[in-house]
Each structure stands twice: as C-alpha cells, then as structure tokens.
Backbone as CSV, one residue per row, in Angstrom:
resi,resn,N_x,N_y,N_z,CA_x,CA_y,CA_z,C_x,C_y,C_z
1,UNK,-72.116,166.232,105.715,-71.257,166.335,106.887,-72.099,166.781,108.082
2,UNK,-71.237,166.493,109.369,-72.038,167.060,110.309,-71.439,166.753,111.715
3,UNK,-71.617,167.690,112.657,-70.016,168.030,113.720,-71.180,168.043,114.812
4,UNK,-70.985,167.369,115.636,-71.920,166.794,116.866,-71.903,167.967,117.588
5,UNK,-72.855,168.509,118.797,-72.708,169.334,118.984,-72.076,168.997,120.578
6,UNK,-72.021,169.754,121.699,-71.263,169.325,122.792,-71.616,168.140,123.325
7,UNK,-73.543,168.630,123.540,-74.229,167.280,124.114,-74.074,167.031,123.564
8,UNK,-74.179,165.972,122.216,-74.072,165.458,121.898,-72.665,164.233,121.886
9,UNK,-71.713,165.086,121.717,-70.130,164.239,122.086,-70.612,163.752,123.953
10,UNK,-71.424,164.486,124.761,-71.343,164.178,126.043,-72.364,162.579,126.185
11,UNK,-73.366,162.384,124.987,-74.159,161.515,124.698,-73.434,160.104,124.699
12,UNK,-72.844,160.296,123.502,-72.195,159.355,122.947,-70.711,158.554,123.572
13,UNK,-70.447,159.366,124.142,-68.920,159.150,125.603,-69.911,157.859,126.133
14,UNK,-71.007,158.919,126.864,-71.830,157.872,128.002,-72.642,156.248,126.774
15,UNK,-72.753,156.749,125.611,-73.056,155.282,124.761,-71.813,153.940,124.945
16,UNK,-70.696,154.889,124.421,-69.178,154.118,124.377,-68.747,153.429,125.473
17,UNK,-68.998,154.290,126.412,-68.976,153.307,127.867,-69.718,152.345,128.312
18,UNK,-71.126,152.639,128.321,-72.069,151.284,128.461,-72.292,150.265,127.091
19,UNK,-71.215,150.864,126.143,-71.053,149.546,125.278,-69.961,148.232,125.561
20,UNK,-69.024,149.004,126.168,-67.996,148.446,126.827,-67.959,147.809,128.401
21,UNK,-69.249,148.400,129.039,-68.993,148.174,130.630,-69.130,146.636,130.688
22,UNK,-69.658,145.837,130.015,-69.659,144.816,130.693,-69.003,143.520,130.254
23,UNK,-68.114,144.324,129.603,-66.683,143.738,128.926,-65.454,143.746,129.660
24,UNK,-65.551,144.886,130.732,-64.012,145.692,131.694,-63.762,144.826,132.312
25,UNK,-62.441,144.918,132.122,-61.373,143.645,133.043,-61.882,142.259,132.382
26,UNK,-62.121,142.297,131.666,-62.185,140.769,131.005,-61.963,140.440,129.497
27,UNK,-60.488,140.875,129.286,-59.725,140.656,128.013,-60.043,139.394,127.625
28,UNK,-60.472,138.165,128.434,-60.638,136.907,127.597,-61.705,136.596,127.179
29,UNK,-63.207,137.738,127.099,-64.180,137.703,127.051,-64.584,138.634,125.725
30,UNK,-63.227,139.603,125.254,-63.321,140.080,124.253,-62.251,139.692,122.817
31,UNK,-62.785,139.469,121.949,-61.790,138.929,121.077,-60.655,140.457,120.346
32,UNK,-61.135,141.640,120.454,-60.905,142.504,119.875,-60.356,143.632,121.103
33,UNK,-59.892,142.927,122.333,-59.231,143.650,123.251,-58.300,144.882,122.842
34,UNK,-57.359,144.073,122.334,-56.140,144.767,121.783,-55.239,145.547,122.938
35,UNK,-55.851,146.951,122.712,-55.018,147.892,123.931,-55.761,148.048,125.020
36,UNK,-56.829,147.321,125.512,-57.682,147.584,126.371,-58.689,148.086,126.823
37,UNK,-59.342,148.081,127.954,-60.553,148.381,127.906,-60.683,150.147,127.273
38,UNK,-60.103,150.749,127.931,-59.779,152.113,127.340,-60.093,152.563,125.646
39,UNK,-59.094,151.957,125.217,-59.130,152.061,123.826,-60.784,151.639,122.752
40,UNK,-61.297,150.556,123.576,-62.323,149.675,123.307,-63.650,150.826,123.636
41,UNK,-63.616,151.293,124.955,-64.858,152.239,124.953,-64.410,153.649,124.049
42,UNK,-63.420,154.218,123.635,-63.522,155.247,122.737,-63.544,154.643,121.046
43,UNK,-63.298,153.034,120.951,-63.974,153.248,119.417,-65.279,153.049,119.378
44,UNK,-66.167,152.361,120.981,-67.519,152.172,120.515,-67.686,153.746,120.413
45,UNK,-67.220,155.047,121.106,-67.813,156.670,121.142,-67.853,156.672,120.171
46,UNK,-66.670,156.554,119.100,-66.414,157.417,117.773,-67.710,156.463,117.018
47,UNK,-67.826,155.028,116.892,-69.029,154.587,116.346,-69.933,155.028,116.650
48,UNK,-70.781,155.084,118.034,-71.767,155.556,118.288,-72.248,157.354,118.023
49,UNK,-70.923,157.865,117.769,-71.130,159.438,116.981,-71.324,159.665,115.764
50,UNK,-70.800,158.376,115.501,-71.244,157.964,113.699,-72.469,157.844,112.973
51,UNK,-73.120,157.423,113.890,-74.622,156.802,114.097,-75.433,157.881,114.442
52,UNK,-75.368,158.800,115.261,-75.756,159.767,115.385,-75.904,161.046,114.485
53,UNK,-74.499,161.099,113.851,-74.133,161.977,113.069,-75.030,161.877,111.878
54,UNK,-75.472,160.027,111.633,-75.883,160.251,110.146,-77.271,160.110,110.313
55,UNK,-77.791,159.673,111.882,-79.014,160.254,111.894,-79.294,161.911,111.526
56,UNK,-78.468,162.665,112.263,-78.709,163.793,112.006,-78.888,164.709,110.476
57,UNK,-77.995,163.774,109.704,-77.800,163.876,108.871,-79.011,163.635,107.791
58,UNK,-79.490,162.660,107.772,-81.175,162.754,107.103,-82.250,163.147,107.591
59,UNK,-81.967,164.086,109.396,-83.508,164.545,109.395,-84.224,164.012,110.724
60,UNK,-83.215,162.928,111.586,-83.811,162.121,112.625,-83.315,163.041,113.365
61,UNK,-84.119,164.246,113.829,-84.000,164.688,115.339,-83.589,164.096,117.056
62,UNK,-84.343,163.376,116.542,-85.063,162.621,118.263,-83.961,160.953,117.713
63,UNK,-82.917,160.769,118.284,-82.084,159.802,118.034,-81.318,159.831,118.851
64,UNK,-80.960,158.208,119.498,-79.866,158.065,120.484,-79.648,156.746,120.086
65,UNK,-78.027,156.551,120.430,-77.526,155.202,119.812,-77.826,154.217,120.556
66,UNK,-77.836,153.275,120.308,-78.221,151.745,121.477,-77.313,151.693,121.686
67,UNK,-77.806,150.480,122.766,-76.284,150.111,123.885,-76.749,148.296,123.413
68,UNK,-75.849,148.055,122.995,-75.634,146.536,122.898,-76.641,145.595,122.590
69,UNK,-77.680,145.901,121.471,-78.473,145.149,120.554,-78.012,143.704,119.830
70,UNK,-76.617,144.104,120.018,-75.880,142.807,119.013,-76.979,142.405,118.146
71,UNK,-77.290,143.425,116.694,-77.668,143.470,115.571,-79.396,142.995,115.820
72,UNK,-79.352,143.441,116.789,-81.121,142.828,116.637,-82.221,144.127,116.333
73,UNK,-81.139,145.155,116.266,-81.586,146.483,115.787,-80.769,146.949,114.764
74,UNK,-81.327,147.718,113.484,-80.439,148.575,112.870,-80.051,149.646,113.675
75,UNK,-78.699,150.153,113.352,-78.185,151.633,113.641,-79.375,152.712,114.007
76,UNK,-79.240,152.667,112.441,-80.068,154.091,112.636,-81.354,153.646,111.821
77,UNK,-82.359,154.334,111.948,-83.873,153.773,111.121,-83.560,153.314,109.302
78,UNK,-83.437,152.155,109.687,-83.322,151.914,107.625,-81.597,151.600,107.459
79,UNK,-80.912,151.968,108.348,-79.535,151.393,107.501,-78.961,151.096,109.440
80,UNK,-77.458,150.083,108.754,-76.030,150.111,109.349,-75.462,151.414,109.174
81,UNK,-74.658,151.803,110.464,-73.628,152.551,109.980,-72.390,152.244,110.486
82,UNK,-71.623,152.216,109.204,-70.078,151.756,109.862,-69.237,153.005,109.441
83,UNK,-68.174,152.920,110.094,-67.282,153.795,110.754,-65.420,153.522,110.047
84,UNK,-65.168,154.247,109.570,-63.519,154.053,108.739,-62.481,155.024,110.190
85,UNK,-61.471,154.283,110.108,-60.497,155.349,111.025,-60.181,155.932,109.870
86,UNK,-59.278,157.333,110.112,-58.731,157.807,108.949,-57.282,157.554,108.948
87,UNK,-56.100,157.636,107.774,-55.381,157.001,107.141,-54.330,157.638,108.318
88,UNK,-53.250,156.980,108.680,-52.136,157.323,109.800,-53.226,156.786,111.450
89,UNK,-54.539,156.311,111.377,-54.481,155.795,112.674,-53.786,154.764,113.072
90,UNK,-53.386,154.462,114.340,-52.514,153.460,114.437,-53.253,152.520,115.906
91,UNK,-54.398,152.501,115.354,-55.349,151.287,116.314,-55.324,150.655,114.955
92,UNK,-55.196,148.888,115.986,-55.192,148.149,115.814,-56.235,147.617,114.109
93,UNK,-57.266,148.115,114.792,-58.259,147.820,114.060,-58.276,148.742,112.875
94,UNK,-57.560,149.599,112.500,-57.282,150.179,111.057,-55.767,149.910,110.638
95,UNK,-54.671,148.886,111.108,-53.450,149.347,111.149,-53.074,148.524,109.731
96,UNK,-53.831,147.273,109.263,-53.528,147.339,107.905,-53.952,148.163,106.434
97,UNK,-53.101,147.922,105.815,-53.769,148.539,104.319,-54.719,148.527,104.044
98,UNK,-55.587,147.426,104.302,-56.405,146.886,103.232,-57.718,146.689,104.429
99,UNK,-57.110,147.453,105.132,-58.768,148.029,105.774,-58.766,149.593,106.033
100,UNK,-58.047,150.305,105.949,-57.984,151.705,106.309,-58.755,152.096,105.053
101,UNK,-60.104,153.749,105.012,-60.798,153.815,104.630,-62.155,153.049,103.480
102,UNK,-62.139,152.011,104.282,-62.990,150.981,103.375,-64.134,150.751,104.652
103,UNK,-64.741,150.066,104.071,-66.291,150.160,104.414,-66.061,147.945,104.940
104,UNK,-66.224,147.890,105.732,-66.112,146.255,106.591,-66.962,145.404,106.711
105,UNK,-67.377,144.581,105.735,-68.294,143.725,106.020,-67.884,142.385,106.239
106,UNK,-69.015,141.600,107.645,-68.708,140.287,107.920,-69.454,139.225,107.308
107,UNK,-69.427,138.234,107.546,-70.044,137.048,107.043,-71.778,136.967,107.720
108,UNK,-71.768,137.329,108.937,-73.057,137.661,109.283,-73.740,138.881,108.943
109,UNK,-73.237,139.814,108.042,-74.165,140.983,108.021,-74.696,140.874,107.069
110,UNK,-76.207,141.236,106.908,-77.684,140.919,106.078,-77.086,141.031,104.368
111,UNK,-77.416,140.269,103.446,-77.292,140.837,102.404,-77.810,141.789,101.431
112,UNK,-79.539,141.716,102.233,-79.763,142.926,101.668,-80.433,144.638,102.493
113,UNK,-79.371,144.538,103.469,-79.258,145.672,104.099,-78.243,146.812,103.777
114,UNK,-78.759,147.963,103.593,-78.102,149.052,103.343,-77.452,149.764,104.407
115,UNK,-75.566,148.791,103.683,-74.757,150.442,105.024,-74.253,151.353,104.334
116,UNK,-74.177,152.104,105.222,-73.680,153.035,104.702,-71.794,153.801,106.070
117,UNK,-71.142,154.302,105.018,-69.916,153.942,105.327,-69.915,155.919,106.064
118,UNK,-69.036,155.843,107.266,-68.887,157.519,107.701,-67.202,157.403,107.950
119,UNK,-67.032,158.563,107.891,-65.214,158.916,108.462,-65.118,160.222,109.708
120,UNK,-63.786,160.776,109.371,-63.647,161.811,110.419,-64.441,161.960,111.680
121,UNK,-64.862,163.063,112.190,-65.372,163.086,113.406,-64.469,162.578,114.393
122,UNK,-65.231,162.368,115.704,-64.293,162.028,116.784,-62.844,161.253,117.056
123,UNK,-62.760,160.694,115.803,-61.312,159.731,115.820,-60.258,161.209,115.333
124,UNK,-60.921,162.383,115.005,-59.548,163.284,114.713,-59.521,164.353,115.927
125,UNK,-58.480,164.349,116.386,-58.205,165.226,117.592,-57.807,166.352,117.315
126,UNK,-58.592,167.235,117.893,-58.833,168.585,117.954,-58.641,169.261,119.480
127,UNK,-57.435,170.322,119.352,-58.118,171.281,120.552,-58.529,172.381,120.329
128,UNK,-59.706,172.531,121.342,-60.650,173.510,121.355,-60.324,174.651,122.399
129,UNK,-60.106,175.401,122.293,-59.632,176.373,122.778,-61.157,177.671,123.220
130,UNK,-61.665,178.173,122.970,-62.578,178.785,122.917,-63.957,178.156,122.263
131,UNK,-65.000,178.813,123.012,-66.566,178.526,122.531,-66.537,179.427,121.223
132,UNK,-67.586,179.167,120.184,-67.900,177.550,120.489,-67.088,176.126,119.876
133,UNK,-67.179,175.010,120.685,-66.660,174.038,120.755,-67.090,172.842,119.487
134,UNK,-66.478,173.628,118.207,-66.809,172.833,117.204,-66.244,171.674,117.012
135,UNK,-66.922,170.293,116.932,-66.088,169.161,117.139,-66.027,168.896,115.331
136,UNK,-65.166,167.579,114.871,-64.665,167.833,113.654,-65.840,167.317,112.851
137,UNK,-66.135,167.322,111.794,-67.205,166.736,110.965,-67.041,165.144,110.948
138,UNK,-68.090,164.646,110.534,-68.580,163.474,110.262,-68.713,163.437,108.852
139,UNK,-68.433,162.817,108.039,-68.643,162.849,106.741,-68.888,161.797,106.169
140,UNK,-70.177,161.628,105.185,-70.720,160.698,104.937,-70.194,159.947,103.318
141,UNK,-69.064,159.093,103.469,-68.191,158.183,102.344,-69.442,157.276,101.252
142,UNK,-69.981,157.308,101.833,-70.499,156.532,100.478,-71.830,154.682,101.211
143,UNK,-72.457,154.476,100.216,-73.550,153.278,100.702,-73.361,152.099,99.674
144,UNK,-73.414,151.202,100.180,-73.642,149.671,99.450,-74.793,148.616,100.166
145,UNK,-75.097,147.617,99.417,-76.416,146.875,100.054,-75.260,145.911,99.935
146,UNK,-75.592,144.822,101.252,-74.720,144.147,101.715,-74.175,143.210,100.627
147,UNK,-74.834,142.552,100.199,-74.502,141.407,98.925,-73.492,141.931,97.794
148,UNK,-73.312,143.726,97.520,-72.894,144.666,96.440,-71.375,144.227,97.551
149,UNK,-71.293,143.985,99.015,-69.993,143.949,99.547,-69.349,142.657,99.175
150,UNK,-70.162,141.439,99.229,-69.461,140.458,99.569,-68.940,139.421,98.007
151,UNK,-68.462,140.649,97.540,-67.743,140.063,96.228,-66.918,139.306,96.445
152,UNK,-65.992,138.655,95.593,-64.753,138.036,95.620,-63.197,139.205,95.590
153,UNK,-63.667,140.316,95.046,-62.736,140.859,94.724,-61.929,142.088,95.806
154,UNK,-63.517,141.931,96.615,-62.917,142.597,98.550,-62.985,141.506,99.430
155,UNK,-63.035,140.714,99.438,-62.566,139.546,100.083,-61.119,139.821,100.866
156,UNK,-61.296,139.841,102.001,-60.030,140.079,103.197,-59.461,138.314,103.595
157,UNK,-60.430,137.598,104.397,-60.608,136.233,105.075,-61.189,135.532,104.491
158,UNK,-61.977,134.438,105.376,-63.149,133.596,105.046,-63.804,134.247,105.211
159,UNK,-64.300,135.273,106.170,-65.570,135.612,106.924,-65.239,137.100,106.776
160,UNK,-64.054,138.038,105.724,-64.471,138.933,105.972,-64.043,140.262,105.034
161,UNK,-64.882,141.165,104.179,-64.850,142.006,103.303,-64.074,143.489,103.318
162,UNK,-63.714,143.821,102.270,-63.113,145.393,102.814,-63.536,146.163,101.418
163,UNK,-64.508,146.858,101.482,-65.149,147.563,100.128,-64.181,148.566,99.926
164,UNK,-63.467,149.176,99.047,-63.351,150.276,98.507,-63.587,151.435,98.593
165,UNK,-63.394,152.792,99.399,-64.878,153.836,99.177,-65.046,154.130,97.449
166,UNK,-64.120,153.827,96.575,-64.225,154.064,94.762,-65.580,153.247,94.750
167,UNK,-65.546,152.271,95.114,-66.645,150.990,94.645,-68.124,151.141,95.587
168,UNK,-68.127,152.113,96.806,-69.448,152.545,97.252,-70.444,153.235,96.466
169,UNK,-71.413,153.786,96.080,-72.421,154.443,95.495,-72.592,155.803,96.545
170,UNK,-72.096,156.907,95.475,-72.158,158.493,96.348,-73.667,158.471,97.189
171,UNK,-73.679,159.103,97.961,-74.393,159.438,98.603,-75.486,160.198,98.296
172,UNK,-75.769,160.821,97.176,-76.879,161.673,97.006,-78.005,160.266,96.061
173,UNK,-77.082,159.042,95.977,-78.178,158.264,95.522,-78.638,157.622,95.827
174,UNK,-78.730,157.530,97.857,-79.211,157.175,98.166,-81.252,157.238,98.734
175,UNK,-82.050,156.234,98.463,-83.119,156.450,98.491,-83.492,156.964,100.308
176,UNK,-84.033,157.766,101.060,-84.183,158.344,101.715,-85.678,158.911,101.722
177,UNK,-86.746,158.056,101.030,-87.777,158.443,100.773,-88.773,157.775,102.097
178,UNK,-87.822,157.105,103.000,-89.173,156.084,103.794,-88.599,156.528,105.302
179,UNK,-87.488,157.438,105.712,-87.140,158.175,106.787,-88.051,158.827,107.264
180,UNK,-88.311,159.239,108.117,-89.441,160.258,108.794,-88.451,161.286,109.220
181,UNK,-88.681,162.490,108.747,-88.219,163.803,108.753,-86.884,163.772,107.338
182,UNK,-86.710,163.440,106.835,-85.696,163.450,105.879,-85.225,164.567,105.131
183,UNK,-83.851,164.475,104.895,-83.348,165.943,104.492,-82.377,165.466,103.364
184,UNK,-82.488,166.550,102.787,-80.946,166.131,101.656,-79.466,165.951,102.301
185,UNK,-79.127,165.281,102.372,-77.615,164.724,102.741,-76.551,166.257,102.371
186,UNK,-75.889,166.412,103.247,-75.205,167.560,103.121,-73.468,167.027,102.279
C-alpha cells in the first residue's frame, strides 16, 4: 500500500489535466467522453496516482507519470499499471459487473507484458480535516503477463478482457529483481 503524499496528489491533478487538455470541448474526438471533460481529467489523476503509487511502491524515488505516450512508454519502469474503481462507483467506466474490481485488458496490449492491477486511493473520498493530510492508500491487487489475460474465459467483447483479481498472481510473487532501487512490496 501506499497514500501519496500532498505533492504528490498536487503532481498528479497537474498529470490528469495535461492528459486531458487536448481533448476539452471536443466530445467527438473522445470515444470515452461520457460525463465530460471534468470527469475525464479526474480518472486520468486517479490513474496517474496509480502509477506513481506503485512506483513508490518498489523503490522508484525519482518518478513522474507521462503525459500522453499512447503506449510508446511503459507506466512505470518494467510494468503497466492499471487502475480498478472500487465497488458502488458509479462512473461510467466501472458501472457494469463484470468490470468492477478486475484488472482490463485490450486487444492491443502486449502479450508479454507485465500489469499489474491497483485500487483505492484517489477514487475514495476523504475529508481531511487537519494536518497531516493523509490521502487514502493505494493498494496493490495483484499482476498477470498479458497473454495469462486474454483467455476465453474473461473475455468481455471482441477486443476486450476483464481478469478476476482471484485469477491475478499475489503480489509478493512478483519478480522485482531488474528495478533500480527496489523494495519489498508493502
């Protein structure tokens, strides 16, 4: 686990936004509009805190999320990180069954790249009332190598997967031997 610290939430706001800026006001330019631009730059935050979080999480000090690589970079050094809403969100993008806490893979993502799946953190609202300003944990659900996703038996679409977190591989087995600064997963 691991609870961003202020800068850090102040980091990742400013990621979420320049993931989104050059999308604003142009719902026909995004397929995944939904509720708008609004809504759109706080799920890239909560992703991009995700990413952060699990850098932090093995040991990468010195880490900041990209702004709009469209996959020509991993996440974080060595893996994807994807992002679950938790169960009662009511965006769009978690509002069926059979994607709420599961791990999302598409038809374009590598087969043999390792993601790894995060929850909580910024998608749960908290008020903070007094310093210090502990934001909620990040918690790290579990890893699969892409091909371990694209079974028949999580099959959503044509083009698109919904893993299980039962069917991910815990986290302490993941190899973490080729990170620079690496730590045991909390």
């Amino acid at each position: 686990m691991y609870s961003l610290t202020v800068e850090e939430v102040a980091l990742v706001c400013q990621v979420g936004y320049e993931r989104q800026a050059e999308m604003f006001g142009q719902p026909e330019r995004n397929v995944n509009y939904y509720e708008g631009d609004h809504w759109e730059m706080l799920q890239h935050t909560i992703c991009a805190g995700s990413e952060l979080a699990f850098a932090r999480m093995i040991g990468i000090k010195e880490f900041t999320p990209h702004v709009n690589k469209f996959k020509t970079e991993l996440d974080v050094d060595g893996f994807e990180v994807r992002y679950t809403f938790p169960q009662g969100c009511n965006a769009p993008c978690c509002a069926s069954e059979s994607s709420r806490g599961r791990l999302r893979m598409t038809r374009r993502d590598d087969d043999d790249q390792i993601y790894v799946l995060l929850g909580g953190g910024l998608a749960i609202r908290t008020k903070m009332e007094t310093p210090p300003y502990t934001m909620p944990p990040y918690v790290a659900l579990g890893w699969a190598y892409g091909h371990e996703c694209k079974k028949p038996e999580f099959i959503y679409n044509a083009t698109t997967w919904y893993v299980p977190r039962a069917d991910l591989h815990p986290m302490d087995t993941l190899d973490l031997s080729n990170v620079q600064g690496m730590r045991q997963l909390l």
